[in-house]
C-alpha positions in Angstrom: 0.9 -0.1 14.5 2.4 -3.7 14.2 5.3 -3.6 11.9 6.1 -6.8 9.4 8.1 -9.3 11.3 6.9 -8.0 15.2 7.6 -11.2 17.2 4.0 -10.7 18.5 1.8 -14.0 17.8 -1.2 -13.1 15.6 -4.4 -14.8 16.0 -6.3 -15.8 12.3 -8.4 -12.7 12.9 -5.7 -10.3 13.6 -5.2 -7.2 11.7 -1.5 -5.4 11.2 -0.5 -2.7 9.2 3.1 -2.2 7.9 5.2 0.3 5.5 5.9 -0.8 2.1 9.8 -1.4 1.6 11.9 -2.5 -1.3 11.8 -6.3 -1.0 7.8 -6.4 -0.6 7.6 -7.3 -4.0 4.4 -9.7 -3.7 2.3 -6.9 -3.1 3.0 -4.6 -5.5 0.7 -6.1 -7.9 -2.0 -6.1 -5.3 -1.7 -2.4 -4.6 -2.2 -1.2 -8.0 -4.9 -3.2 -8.3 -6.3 -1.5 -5.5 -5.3 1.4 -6.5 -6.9 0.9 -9.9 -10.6 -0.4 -8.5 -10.5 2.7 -6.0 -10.0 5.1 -8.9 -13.0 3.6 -11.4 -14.9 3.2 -8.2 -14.8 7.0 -7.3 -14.3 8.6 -10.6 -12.5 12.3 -10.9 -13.1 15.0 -13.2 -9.4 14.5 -13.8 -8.6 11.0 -13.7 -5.1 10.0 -13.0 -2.7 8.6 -15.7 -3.0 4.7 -14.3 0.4 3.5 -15.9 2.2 5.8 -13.8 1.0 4.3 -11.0 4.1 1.4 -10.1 6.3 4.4 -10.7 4.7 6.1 -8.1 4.9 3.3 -5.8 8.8 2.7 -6.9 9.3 6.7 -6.1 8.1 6.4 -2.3 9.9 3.1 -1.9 13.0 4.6 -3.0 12.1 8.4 -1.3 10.3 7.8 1.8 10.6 11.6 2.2 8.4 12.1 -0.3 6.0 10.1 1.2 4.8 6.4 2.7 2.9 3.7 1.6 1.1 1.6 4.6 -0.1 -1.6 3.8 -3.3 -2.9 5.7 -3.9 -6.6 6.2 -6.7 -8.6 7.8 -4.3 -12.1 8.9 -2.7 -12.6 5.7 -5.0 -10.9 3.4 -4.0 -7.6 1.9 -7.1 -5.8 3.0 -6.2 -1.9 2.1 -3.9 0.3 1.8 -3.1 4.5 2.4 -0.9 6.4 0.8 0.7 9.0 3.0 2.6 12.2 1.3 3.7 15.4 3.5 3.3 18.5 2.8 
């Protein structure tokens, strides 16, 4: 996995993946989206409580022991996105 600011030149086509930190504020808004259009796409029987869903993103930011965001991108598209939590 490439991480954000690898030296190694990326073609137009090139996909990288990176972890979420604290000053990757220009895709916060993406992710929730994301995060929002994955949930009404593929609807629970107990659907999450959506406004909590930056605080969740602020709590593994802030406690990556409780778990990792990884951002996919295709060049510089935000393409997708996994959330990762231990247990």
């Amino acid at each position: 996995m490439q991480q954000r600011g690898d030296s190694a030149e990326r073609g137009e086509d090139d996909e990288h993946s990176y972890i979420l930190r604290d000053d990757d504020f220009q895709y916060r808004n993406d992710l929730v989206k994301m995060m929002l259009s994955l949930c009404r796409e593929d609807e629970a029987a107990h659907p999450p409580n959506y406004s909590l869903f930056p605080a969740t993103i602020e709590h593994l930011i802030s406690n990556p022991s409780a778990g990792r965001i990884v951002l996919l991108h295709k060049g510089d598209e935000l393409a997708g996105y996994a959330i990762l939590i231990p247990y």
